[in-house]
KEBALO-993644 format. One line per 4 residues: their letters; for each residue x, y, z of C-alpha. Coordinates in Angstrom, 1 decimal, always signed. Each point is the difference from the previous one (the first is absolute). Layout:
! KEBALO-993644
a = X:Y:Z  ...
! end
This chain:
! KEBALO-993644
xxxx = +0.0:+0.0:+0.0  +1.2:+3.3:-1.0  +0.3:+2.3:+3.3  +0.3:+4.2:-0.2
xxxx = -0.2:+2.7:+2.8  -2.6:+1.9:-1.7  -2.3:-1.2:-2.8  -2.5:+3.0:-1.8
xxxx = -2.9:-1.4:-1.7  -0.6:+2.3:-3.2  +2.4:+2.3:-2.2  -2.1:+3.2:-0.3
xxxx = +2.1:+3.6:+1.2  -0.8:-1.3:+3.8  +1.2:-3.7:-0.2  +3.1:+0.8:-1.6
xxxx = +1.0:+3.3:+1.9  -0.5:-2.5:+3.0  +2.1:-2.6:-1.4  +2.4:+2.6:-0.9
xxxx = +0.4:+1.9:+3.5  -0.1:-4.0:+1.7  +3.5:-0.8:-2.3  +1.7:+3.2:+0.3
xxxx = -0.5:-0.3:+3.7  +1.4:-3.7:-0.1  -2.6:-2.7:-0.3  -0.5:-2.5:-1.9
xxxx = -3.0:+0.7:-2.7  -2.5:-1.7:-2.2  -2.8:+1.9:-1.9  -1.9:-1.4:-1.7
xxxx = -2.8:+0.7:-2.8  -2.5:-2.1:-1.3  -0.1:+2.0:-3.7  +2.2:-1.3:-2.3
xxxx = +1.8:+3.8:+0.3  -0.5:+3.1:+2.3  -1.9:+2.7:-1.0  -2.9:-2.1:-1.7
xxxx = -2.9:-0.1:+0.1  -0.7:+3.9:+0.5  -2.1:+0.7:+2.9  +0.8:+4.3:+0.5
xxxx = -0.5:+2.6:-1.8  +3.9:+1.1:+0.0  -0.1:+3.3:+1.4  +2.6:+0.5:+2.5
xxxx = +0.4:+2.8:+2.3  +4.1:+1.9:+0.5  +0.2:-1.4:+3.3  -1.0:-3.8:-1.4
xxxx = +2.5:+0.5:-2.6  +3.1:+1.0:+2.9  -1.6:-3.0:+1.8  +0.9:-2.5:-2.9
xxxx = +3.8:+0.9:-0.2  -0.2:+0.2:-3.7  +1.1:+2.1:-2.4  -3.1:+1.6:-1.7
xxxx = +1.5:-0.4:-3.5  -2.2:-2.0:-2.6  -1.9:-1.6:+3.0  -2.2:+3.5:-0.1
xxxx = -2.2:+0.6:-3.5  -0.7:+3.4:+1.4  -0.3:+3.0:+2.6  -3.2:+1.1:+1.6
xxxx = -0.2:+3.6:+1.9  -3.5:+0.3:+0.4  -3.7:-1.4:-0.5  -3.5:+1.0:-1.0
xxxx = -3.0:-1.2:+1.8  -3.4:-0.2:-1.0  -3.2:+0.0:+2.3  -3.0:-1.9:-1.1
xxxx = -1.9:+3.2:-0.8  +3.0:+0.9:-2.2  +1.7:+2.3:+2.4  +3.8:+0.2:-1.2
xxxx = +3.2:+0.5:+2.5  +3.1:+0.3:-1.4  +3.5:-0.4:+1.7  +3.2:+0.7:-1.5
xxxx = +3.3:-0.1:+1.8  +3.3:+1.3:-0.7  +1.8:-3.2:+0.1  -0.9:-3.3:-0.1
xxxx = -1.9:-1.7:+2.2  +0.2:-3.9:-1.4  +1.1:-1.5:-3.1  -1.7:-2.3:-2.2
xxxx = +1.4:-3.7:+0.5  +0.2:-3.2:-2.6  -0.5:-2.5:+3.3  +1.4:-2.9:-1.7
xxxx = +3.1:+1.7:-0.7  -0.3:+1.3:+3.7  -0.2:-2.7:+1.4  +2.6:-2.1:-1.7
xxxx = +2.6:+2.2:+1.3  -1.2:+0.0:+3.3  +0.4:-3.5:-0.2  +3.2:+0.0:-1.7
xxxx = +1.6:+2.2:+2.7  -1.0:-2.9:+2.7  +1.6:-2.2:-2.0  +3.0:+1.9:+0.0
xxxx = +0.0:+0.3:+3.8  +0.2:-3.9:+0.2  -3.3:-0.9:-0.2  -1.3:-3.0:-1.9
xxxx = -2.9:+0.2:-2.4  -2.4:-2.8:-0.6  -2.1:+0.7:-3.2  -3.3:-2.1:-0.5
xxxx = +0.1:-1.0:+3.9  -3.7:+0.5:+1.0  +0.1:-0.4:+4.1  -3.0:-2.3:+0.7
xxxx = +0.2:-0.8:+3.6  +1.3:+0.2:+3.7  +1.6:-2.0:+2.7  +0.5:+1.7:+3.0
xxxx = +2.6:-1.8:+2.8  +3.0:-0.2:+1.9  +0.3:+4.1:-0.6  +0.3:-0.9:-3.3
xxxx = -2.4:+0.5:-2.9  -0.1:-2.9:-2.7  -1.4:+1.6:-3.3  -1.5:-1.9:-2.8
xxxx = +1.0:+1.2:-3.6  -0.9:-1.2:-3.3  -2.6:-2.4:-0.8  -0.4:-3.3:-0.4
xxxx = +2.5:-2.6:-1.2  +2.3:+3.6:+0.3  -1.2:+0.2:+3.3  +3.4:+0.9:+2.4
xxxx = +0.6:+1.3:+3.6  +1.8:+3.0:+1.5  +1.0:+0.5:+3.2  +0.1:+3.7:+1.6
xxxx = +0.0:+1.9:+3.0  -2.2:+2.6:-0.7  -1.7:+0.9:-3.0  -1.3:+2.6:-1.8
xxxx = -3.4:+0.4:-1.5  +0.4:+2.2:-3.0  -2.7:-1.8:-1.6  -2.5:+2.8:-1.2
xxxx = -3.5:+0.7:+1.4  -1.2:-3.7:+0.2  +2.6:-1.1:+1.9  -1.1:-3.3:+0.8
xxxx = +3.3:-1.4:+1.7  +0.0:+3.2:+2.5  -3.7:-0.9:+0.5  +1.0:-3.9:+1.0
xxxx = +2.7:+1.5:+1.9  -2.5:+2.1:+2.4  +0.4:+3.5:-1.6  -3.4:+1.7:-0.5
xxxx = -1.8:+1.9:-3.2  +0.2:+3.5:-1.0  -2.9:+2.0:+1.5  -1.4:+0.5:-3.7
xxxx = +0.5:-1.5:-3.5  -0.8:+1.9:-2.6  -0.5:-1.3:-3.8  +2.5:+1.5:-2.7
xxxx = -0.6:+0.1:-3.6  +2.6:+2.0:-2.6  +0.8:-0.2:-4.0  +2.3:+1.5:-1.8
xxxx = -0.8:+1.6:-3.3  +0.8:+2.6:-2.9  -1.5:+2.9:+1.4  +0.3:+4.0:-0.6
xxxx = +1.9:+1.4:+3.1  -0.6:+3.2:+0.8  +2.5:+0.8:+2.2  +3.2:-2.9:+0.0
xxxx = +1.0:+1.3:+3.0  -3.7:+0.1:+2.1  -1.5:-3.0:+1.6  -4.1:+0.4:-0.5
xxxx = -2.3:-1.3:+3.1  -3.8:-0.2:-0.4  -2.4:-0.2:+3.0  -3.3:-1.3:+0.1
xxxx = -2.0:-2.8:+1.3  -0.9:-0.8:-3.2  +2.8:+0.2:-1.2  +2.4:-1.9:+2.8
xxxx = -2.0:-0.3:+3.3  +1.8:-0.1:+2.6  +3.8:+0.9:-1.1  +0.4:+1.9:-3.8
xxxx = +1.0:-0.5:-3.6  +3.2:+1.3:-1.8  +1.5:+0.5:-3.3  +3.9:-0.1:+0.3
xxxx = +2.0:+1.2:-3.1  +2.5:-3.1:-0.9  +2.6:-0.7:-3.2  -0.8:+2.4:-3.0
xxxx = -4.0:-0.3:-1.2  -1.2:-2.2:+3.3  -1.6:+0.2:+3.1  -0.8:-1.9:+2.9
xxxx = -3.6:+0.4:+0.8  -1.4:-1.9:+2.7  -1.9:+0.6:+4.1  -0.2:-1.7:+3.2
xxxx = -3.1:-0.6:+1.3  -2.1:-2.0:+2.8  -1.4:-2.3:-2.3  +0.7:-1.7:-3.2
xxxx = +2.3:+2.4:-2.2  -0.4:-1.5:-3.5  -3.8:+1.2:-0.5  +1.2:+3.4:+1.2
xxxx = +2.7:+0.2:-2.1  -1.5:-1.2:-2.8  -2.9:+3.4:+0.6  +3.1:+2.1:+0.8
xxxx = +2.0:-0.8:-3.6  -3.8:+0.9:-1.5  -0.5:+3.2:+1.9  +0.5:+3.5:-1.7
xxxx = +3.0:+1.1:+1.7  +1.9:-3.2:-0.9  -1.7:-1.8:-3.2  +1.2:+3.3:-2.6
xxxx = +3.2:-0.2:+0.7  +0.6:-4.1:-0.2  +1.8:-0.4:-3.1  -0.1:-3.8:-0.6
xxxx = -1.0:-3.3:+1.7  +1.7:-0.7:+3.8  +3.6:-1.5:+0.0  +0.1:-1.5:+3.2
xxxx = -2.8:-0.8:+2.9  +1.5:+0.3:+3.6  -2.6:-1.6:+3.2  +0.8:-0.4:+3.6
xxxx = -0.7:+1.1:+3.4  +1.1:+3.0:+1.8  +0.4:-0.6:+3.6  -0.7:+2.3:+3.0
xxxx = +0.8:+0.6:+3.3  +3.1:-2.5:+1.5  -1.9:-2.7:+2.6  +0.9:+0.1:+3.4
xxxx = +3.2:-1.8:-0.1  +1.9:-0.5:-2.6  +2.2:-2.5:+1.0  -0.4:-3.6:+1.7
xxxx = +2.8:-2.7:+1.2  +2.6:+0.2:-3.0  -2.6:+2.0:-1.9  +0.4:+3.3:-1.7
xxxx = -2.2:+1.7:-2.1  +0.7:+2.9:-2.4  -1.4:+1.9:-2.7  -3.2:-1.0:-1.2
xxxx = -0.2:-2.6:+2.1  +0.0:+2.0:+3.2  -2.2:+2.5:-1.4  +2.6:+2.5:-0.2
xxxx = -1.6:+2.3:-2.5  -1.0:+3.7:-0.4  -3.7:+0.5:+0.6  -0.1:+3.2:-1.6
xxxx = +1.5:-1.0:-3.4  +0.0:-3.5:-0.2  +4.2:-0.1:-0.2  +1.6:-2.6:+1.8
xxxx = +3.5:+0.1:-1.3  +1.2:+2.7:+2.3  -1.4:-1.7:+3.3  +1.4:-3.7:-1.2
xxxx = +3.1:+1.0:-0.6  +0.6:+1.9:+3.2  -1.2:-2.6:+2.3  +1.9:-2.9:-2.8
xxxx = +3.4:+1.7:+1.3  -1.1:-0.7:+3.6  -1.2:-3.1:-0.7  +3.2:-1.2:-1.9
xxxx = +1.8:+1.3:+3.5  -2.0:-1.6:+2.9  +0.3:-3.2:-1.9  +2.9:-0.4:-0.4
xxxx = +0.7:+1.0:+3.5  -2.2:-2.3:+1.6  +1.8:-2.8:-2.5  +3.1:+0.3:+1.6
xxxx = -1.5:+0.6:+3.4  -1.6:-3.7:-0.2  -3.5:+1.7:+1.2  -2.6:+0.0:-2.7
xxxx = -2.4:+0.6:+3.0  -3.2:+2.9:-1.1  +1.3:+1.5:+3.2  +3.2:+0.4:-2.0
xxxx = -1.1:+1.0:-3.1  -2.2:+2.6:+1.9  +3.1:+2.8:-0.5  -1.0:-0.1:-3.9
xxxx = -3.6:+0.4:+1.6  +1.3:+3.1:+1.7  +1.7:+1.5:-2.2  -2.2:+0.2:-3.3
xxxx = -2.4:+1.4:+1.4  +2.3:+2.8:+1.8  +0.6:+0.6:-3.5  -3.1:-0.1:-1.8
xxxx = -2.8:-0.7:+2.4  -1.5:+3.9:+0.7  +0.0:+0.1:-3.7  -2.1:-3.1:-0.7
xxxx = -2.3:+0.9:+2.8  -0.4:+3.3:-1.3  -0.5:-1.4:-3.7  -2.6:-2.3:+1.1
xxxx = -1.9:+3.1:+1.9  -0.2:+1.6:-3.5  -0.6:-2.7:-1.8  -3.4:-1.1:+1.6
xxxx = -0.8:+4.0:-0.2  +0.3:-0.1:-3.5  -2.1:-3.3:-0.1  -2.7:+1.2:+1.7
xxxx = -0.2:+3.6:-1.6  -2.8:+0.4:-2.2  +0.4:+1.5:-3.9  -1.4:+3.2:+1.2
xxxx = +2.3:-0.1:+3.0  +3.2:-0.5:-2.5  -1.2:+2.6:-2.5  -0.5:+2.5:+2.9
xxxx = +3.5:-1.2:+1.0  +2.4:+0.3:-3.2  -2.0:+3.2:-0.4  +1.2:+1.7:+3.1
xxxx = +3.2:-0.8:-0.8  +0.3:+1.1:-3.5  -1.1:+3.3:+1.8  +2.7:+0.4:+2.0
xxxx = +3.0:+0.7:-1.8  +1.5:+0.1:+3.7  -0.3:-4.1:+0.3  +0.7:-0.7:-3.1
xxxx = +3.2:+1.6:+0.3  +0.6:-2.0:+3.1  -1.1:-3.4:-1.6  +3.0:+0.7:-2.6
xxxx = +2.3:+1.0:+2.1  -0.5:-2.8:+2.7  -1.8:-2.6:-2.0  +1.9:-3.7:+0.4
xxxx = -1.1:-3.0:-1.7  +1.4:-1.8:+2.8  +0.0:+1.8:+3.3  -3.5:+1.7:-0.9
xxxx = -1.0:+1.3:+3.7  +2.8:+2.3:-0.9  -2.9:+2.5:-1.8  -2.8:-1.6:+1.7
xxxx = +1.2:+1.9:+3.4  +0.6:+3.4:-1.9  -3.1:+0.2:-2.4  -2.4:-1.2:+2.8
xxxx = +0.0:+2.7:+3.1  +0.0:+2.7:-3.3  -3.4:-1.1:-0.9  -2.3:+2.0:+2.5
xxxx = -3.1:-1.9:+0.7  +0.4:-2.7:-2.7  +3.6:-0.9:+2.2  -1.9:+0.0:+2.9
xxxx = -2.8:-2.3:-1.1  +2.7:-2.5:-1.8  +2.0:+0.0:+3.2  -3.0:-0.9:+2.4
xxxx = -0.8:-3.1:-2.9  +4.0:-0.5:+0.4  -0.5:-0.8:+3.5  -3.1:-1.8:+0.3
xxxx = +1.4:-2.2:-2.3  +3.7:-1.0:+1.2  -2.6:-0.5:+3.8  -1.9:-2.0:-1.3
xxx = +2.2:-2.1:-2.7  +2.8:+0.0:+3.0  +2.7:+0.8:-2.6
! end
């Protein structure tokens, strides 16, 4: 039986930036991925905030398609808000490319890479874990002390191993097509609950002539996608028949624990996702770099106890916990708003030159409470009434 100190189930961004950091830091590492390569199938849209990009240790080079500084966001009445930065604020990613050099930069810190490796079950002993890869007559054993559930938002070997769901699992839908950009360097968002109930729909400029229109949404995505591509604001500037269909689930709010006796969980699979946007790059990769370290500490440490592995725990959500909880908060805000109540909304703003300013100026893809906190306690009695829904909501969600 093959034995490691750390083995990390999946080779998305978070599995191998935990692979990477558990190597570089001295352990012994296995990652595996059940795809015959990394990067596919897509399941993101590929837009990737300045911070997410730092986080990945890459150079941006031909990994980015493009720049965005700003975005334009539509109300279901038709109310338009337009942001444009100064700089960029997130760059346009091809995320099998992406990925593959994530993965290739674990390699290169010793880890080793086992392509077409589905994990398919657990064996839990001795402070050991026994995983089960392949299937059938290539069925084989491996031997770790801890391991790493970078498995995506199903995460059914984290599940066996007594780490909880995600609060909420939203349904993703997105296609790529030839579409007329208006702006290559503005991300669109449409509200609505026709239109995405529950989250929103975008329209993300991609290579030269395409787009990547898709939503989130509480329910089923494809019947709402398929009513967005026909919808007036979309349908007159499609250029040609979809290129590629993307469908998964977006996962929100981490469960209570996020790890388990020689359990981790990142990513994905521990919920670790912006509620306001959707992104979970950012958030995956910063706790993947913790995760990478606690493992292998705990390897070498011969305790693969929960108690252990608590100090990744601890320290993830130091990092990126307020800013979850806060996400969350505006997130079921948004959900429950009404179309009048978003109309009245982007049209307040769009008044105020003041905020807008603000929004620019402090507006982060990935640390989003940075503007929240400035534009709020600016909005008179509108602030006041979003910041008494702000707290009946984080009391009684007990975020």
């Amino acid at each position: 039986m093959e034995r490691y100190d750390v083995a990390v189930i999946g080779a998305g961004p978070a599995g191998s930036m935990a692979a990477k950091k558990a190597a570089e830091a001295g352990a012994r590492v296995v990652i595996f991925e059940e795809h015959s390569r990394a990067g596919w199938p897509v399941q993101c849209a590929g837009l990737l905030g300045v911070r997410a990009m730092e986080e990945a240790e890459l150079a941006v080079g031909h990994r980015a398609i493009r720049p965005v500084r700003g975005s334009k966001v539509v109300s279901p009445g038709g109310v338009q808000l337009t942001f444009r930065a100064p700089e960029t604020k997130a760059w346009v990613v091809d995320r099998r490319i992406f990925d593959r050099a994530l993965l290739a930069e674990a390699a290169r810190s010793g880890a080793d890479v086992m392509i077409a490796s589905p994990v398919t079950g657990l064996l839990r002993g001795g402070g050991r874990s026994v995983l089960k890869v392949g299937r059938s007559s290539d069925q084989r054993k491996v031997e770790a002390r801890v391991v790493v559930s970078a498995e995506g938002v199903g995460a059914r070997i984290a599940r066996r191993a007594g780490i909880g769901p995600p609060r909420e699992v939203l349904s993703s839908a997105q296609v790529e097509v030839p579409f007329q950009v208006e702006d290559p360097e503005m991300v669109e968002v449409f509200l609505g609950r026709d239109v995405a109930p529950g989250f929103f729909a975008w329209a993300i400029p991609a290579p030269e002539g395409l787009a990547r229109v898709g939503l989130s949404c509480r329910n089923n995505a494809c019947p709402y996608l398929k009513r967005l591509l026909k919808s007036p604001p979309i349908r007159s500037r499609i250029r040609g028949g979809p290129l590629h269909l993307v469908v998964g689930g977006l996962p929100l709010g981490p469960p209570a624990s996020t790890v388990a006796d020689g359990f981790i969980a990142v990513g994905d699979a521990a919920g670790q996702v912006k509620p306001t946007s959707g992104g979970g790059i950012y958030p995956g990769l910063v706790s993947a770099k913790i995760a990478g370290e606690v493992a292998a500490a705990a390897a070498r440490e011969g305790d693969s106890s929960a108690a252990r592995l608590c100090e990744y725990e601890r320290r993830w959500r130091a990092a990126l916990g307020r800013e979850l909880r806060l996400g969350m908060i505006v997130h079921k805000m948004r959900a429950e708003m009404t179309d009048e109540e978003l109309d009245d909304l982007l049209r307040l703003l769009a008044d105020r030159g003041d905020l807008i300013k603000v929004i620019e100026e402090e507006g982060d893809l990935d640390r989003p409470s940075r503007a929240i906190k400035k534009v709020a306690p600016r909005m008179g009695l509108s602030g006041l009434r979003i910041a008494r829904k702000a707290l009946g909501l984080w009391l009684e969600g007990g975020l």
